[in-house]
N, C-alpha and C positions, 0 to 999 in steps of 0.2 A: 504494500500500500504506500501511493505516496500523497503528500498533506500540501496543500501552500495556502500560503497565509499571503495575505491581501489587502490594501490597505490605497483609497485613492491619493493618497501623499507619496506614496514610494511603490518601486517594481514588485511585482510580487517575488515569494520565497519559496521554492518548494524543497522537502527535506521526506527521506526517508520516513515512516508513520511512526516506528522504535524511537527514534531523535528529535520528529515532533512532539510525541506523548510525553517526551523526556523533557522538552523544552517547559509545555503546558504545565508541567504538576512544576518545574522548577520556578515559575509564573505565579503559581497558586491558583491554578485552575482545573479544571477537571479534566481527564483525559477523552474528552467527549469531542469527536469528527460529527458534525461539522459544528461549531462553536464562534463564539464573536467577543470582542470588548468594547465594551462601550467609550468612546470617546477621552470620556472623567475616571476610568480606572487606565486608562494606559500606561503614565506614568507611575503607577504604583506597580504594574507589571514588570514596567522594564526596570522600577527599581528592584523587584526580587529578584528578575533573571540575571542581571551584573550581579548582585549579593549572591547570590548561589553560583555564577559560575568564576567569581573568584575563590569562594569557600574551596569549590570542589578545585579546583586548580593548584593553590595552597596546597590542597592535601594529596594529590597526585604522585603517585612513585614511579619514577621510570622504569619502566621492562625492558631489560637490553637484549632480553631472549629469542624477541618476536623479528621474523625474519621483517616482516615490513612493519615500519612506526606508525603506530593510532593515531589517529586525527581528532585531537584532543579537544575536548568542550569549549574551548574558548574559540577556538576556531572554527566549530560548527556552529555556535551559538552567534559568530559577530553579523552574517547579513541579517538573522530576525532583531537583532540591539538596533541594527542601522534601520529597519524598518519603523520597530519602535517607538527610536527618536525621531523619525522624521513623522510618524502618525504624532506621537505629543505636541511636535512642533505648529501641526495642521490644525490640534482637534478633531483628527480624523477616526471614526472606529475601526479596528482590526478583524479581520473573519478568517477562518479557515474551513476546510474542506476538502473530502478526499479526491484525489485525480485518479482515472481509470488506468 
C-alpha cells in the first residue's frame, strides 16, 4: 500500500503505508487511510513529528552488519516536515489516502 499526503500549499508526499502509519501515530494521530488535519492542528502535528523524530534519532544505534545502510527516520520523515511547514505557513488542511 502506498499513502500520500496532500496539502494545496505544497507537492504532494507519497510514502510506503508501514512509514506513513509510522509517521501518523508519531503525529498523534490514528493510523487511519484515509485521514485529514485540520488547518489549526497542523502545527501541533508537525511539532510532534520533529519531537519524535529527533527522540528517535538520538536514540539510534548504528548496524555496521547490514550489507546496505537504512534510510533513517529523519530522512524519511523530512519531505512530510517540509509539507507540514508549508500547510502551517498557508493554513492549509493536510489529507491522506491510499494510492492503488
Amino acid at each position: 500500500m502506498l499513502v500520500t499526503f496532500s496539502t494545496p500549499a505544497y507537492a504532494d508526499i507519497t510514502m510506503f503505508g508501514d512509514v506513513a502509519t509510522h509517521m501518523l501515530r508519531l503525529m498523534g494521530h490514528s493510523e487511519t487511510v484515509p485521514g485529514a488535519i485540520l488547518a489549526e492542528d497542523v502545527p501541533m502535528a508537525l511539532e510532534r513529528l520533529v519531537t519524535a523524530v529527533e527522540a528517535e534519532t538520538s536514540n539510534q544505534e548504528t548496524d555496521n552488519d547490514e550489507d546496505e545502510p537504512a534510510v533513517s527516520l529523519s530522512h524519511r520523515a523530512l519531505p512530510l516536515i517540509k509539507l507540514l511547514e508549508a500547510a502551517a505557513v498557508a493554513n492549509s488542511n493536510v489529507m491522506w489516502d491510499k494510492n492503488s
